[in-house]
N, C-alpha and C positions, 0 to 999 in steps of 0.2 A: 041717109045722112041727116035727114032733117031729124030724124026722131031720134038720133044719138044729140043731137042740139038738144033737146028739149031734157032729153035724163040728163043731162052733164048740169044744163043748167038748173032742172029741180033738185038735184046732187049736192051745187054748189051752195044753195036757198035753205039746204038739209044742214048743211056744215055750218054753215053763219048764225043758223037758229043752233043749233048745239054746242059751240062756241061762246055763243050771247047768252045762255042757259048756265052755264059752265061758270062763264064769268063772274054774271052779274046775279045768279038767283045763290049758287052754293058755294061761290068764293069770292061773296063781298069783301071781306075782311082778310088782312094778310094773318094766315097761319101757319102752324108747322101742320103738312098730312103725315096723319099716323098711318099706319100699313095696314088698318084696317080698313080706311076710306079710300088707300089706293087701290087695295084689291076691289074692292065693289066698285071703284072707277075701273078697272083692268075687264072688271068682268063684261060690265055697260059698253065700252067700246069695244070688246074684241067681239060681243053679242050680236053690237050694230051692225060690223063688218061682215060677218058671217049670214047676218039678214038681208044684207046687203047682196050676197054670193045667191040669194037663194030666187031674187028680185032677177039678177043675170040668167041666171038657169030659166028661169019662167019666160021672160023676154028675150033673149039672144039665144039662150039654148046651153046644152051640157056642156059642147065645147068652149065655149066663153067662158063658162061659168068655173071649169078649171084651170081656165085660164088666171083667170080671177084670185080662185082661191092658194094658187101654187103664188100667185105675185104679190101676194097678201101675205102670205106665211113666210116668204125669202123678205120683204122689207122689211117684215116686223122679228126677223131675226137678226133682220145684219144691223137692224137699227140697236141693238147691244150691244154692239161696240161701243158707237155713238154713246151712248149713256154710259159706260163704264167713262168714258173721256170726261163726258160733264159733269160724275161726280169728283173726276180729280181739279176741273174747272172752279168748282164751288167750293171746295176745299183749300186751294189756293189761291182765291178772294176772300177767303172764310166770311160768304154770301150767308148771313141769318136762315134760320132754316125758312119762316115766315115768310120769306120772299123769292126764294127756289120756286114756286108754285108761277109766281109772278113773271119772270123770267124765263121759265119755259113754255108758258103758255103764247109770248109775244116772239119766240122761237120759232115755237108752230104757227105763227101765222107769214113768216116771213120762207118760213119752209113751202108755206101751201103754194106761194106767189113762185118761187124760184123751179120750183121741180114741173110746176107747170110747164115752165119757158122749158127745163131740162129735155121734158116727154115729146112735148109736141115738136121743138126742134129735131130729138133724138133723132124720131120719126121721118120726119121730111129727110134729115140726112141719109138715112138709111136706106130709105127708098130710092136714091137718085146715085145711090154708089155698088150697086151690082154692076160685075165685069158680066163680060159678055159670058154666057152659058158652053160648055165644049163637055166633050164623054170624053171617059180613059176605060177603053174595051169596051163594056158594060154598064160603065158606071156613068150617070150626068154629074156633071161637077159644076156649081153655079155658085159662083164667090162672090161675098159683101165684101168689100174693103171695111168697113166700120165695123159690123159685127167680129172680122177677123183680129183689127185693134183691138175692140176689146174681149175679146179672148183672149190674147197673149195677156193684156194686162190683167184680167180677173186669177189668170193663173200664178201670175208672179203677186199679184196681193193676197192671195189665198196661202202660197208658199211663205211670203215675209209673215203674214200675221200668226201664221201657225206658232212661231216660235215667242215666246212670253218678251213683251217690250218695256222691260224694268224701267227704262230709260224714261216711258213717260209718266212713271208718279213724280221724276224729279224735275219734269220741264217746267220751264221759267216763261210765265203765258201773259207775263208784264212784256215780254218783248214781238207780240205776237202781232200781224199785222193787223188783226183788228184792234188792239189796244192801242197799238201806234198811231192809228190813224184818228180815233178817236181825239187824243192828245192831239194832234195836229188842228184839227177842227175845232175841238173848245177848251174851253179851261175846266180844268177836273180836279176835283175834290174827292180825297178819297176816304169819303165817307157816303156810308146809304141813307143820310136824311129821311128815313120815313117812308120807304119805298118810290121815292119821289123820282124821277131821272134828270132833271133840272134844278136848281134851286137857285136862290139870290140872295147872297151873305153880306154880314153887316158892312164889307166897303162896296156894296150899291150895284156887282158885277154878279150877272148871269155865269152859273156854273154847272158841267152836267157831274150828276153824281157817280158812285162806282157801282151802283149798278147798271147805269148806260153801259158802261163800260164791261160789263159778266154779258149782258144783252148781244153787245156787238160779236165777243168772242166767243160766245153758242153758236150765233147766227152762223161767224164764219167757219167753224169746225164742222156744222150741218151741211153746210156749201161741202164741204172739204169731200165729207163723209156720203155724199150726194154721189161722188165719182165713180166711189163703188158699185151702191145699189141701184142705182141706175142703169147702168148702164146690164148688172144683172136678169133686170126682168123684162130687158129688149132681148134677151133671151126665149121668152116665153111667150108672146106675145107683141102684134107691130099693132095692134088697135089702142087707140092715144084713150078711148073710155075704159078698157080694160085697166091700163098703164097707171092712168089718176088715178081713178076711184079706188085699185088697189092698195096705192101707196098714200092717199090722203088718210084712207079708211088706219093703214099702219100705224100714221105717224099721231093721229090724233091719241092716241093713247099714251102716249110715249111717255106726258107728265107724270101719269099713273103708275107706268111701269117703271120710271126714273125712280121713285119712292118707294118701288118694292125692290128694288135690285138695291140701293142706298142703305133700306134697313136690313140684309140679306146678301152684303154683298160674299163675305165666305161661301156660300152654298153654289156658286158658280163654277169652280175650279176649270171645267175640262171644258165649259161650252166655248170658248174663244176655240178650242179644236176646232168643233163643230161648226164653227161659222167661216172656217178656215178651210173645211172641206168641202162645204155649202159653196164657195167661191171658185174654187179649184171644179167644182162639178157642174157651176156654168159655164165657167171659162171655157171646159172643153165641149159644150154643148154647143156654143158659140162656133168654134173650129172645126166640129164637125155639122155643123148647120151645113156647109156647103154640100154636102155629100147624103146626109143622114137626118132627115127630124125626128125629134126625141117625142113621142105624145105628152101632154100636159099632164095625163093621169098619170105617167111613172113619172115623170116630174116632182108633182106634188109628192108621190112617194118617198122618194127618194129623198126630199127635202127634210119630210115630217118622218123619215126614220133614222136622218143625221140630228135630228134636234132630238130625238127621244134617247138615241141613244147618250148623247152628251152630256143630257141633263139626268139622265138614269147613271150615269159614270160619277157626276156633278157630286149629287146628293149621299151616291154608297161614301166617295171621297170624304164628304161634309160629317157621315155616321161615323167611319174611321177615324176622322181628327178629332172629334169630339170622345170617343171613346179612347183614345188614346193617352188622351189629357188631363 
């Protein structure tokens, strides 16, 4: 116990110094990323992550270490969704590109605080809502109440999102409650001042800008978006160091990968399948958790040959429409 303290906290020491690198050496300045600075950020963190898998194997052993790499590759997939949402977020603040960068990197950090409370809670709840154990003939059958939650629900959000949600290019995220609350709390000016989140205009009153306001409704869509994947990779896993480090290692990329999916978004077509299946395939792993566990190694399988296939479907789609046209 003591020595999973000590990785979580050189973990966390690793993130703040990556973060504070991130920031303040290579995005002093507000810019637009081009997709060629996102891919070599995409490459950098999905490298760290994977280094990171290799650190687990060595210390905890293979089992962890698949453990790891399967709750790695399920957040940093379902976290796609997420980002197809933020670019309809930024587009309906029409957010500069210059400050996009700005905005999600202060997403991620509010992401890092929250998914904490998420994990370690998860955990403790799960552990203290097994039913009592009983057999049927042959079989033990040992029931989570929680895990069984969210299996029904990973199954019906894998069923609702399979099918394409037109509906949200056209929602209206001026009435969303994190915008509202915002408004409620200060006086807002709907303008980006400079990438500033405060400012004080010529009648003498503190005001926050709109981009507090794109900040707050990333934040709360992450929240949102949290319900899903979350509770996904309590699937795979009840060790709370496996759980973080997986999903920290995920999401710090996300800026990165927000900017390739942004400049690129046509080439995606089929993966919302994919990530649709991806949920439906915890969900029931979850339900049969009682009776059956799934090993980590077909796990990860299973995971990283719904993502190959959707993006291999994605891109023939992408050759299609283009030759078509």
């Amino acid at each position: 116990m003591e020595h999973e303290q000590y990785t979580l906290i050189g973990f966390f020491l690793l993130v703040l110094l990556l973060l504070g690198i991130d920031l303040f050496v290579f995005n002093r300045e507000a810019h637009k990323v081009s997709t060629r600075e996102a891919l070599n950020w995409s490459i950098v963190w999905v490298g760290l992550g994977l280094l990171f898998g290799l650190y687990i194997a060595w210390d905890y052993g293979k089992t962890f270490a698949s453990q790891y790499y399967t709750a790695f590759l399920i957040e940093k997939a379902l976290s796609v969704d997420n980002l197809f949402v933020f670019i309809l977020i930024f587009r309906y603040f029409q957010v500069p590109d210059k400050y996009q960068h700005k905005v999600l990197f202060y997403g991620i950090l509010g992401a890092i605080i929250f998914r904490a409370i998420f994990i370690y809670f998860g955990v403790a709840l799960i552990e203290i809502t097994y039913l009592p154990a009983f057999s049927v003939g042959d079989l033990s059958v040992k029931i989570n109440v929680v895990m069984t939650l969210f299996g029904f629900f990973l199954l019906y959000a894998g069923i609702k999102s399979w099918k394409s949600d037109e509906e949200e290019a056209d929602k209206d995220f001026s009435s969303s409650l994190a915008t509202r609350l915002i408004h409620r709390l200060f006086r807002v000016d709907p303008r980006y001042h400079n990438g500033h989140f405060f400012v004080r205009l010529a009648d003498g009153k503190r005001y926050a800008t709109q981009l507090l306001v794109v900040v707050a409704v990333v934040e709360f869509t992450d929240i949102l978006f949290a319900v899903d994947s979350i509770p996904a990779i309590f699937a795979i896993s009840n060790e709370p160091l496996i759980l973080y480090t997986s999903n920290i290692f995920a999401i710090l990329g996300l800026r990165a990968l927000y900017f390739l999916l942004a400049n690129s978004f046509d080439m995606f077509h089929y993966l919302q399948h994919g990530l649709a299946l991806i949920l439906v395939f915890i969900g029931s792993k979850m339900l049969l958790s009682a009776v059956f566990h799934v090993p980590p190694t077909l796990s990860l399988l299973v995971v990283f040959s719904i993502l190959s296939i959707s993006i291999a479907a994605s891109w023939k789609h992408y050759q299609d429409q283009r030759a078509a046209s």
